[in-house]
C-alpha positions, 0 to 999 in steps of 0.5 A, a space after each residue: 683435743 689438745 691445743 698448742 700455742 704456736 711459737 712463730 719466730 720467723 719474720 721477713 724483715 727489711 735490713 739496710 747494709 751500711 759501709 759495704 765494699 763495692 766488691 759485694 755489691 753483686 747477688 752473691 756477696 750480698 748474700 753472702 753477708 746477708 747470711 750472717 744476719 738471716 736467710 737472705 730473701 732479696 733484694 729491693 730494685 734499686 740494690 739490684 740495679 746498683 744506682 744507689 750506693 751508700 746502703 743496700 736494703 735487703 730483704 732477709 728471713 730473720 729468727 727473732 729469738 736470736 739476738 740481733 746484731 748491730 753489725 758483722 764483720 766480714 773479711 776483704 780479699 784485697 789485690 795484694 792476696 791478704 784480706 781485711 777486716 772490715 764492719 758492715 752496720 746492720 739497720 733494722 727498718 721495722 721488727 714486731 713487738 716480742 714479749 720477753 715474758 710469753 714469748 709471743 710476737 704481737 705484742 711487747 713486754 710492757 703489754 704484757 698483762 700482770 698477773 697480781 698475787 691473789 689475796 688470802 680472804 681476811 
């Protein structure tokens, strides 16, 4: 019998959107610019109602051997049929600790236990 060590990169994470425009506060446009994060998954009760407006909070299926971002920036239709830039911050409220050196969740580098060089006998 052979054992393999499971690699589980996949984690349900919840995201806050900072400084969204008010045009992507429907289903599909928080999708949309949740898609640049993760897979979107959905979104907490009061993002879905609208009645709070200074972040949406979502829940998105992120890949944690990818980096990050801190923000994504996402193009505006505006009225005059240009578009406009305009930054999205991204705020992580919880993601697992990962080790760099086993690349394992569960626990962090630090954590990590240190193999020490064994000794040659004197």
């Amino acid at each position: 019998m052979v054992l393999f060590k499971l690699q589980h990169t996949q984690v349900p994470v919840w995201i806050k959107l900072r400084h969204l425009p008010v045009e992507l506060w429907a289903t599909e446009g928080l999708s949309t610019v949740a898609s640049g994060i993760g897979k979107p998954l959905y979104p907490d009760a009061i993002t879905g109602a609208c009645t709070r407006m200074d972040f949406a909070r979502l829940c998105v299926m992120l890949d944690i051997s990818l980096k990050l971002p801190k923000h994504i920036v996402i193009m505006v239709p505006r009225e005059d049929g240009s578009k406009s830039a305009c930054k999205v911050d991204v705020e992580y409220e919880w993601l697992p600790p990962k080790c760099n050196t086993c690349m394992s969740l569960g626990h962090s580098t630090k954590g990590f236990p240190v193999m020490e060089p064994k000794q040659p006998p004197v």
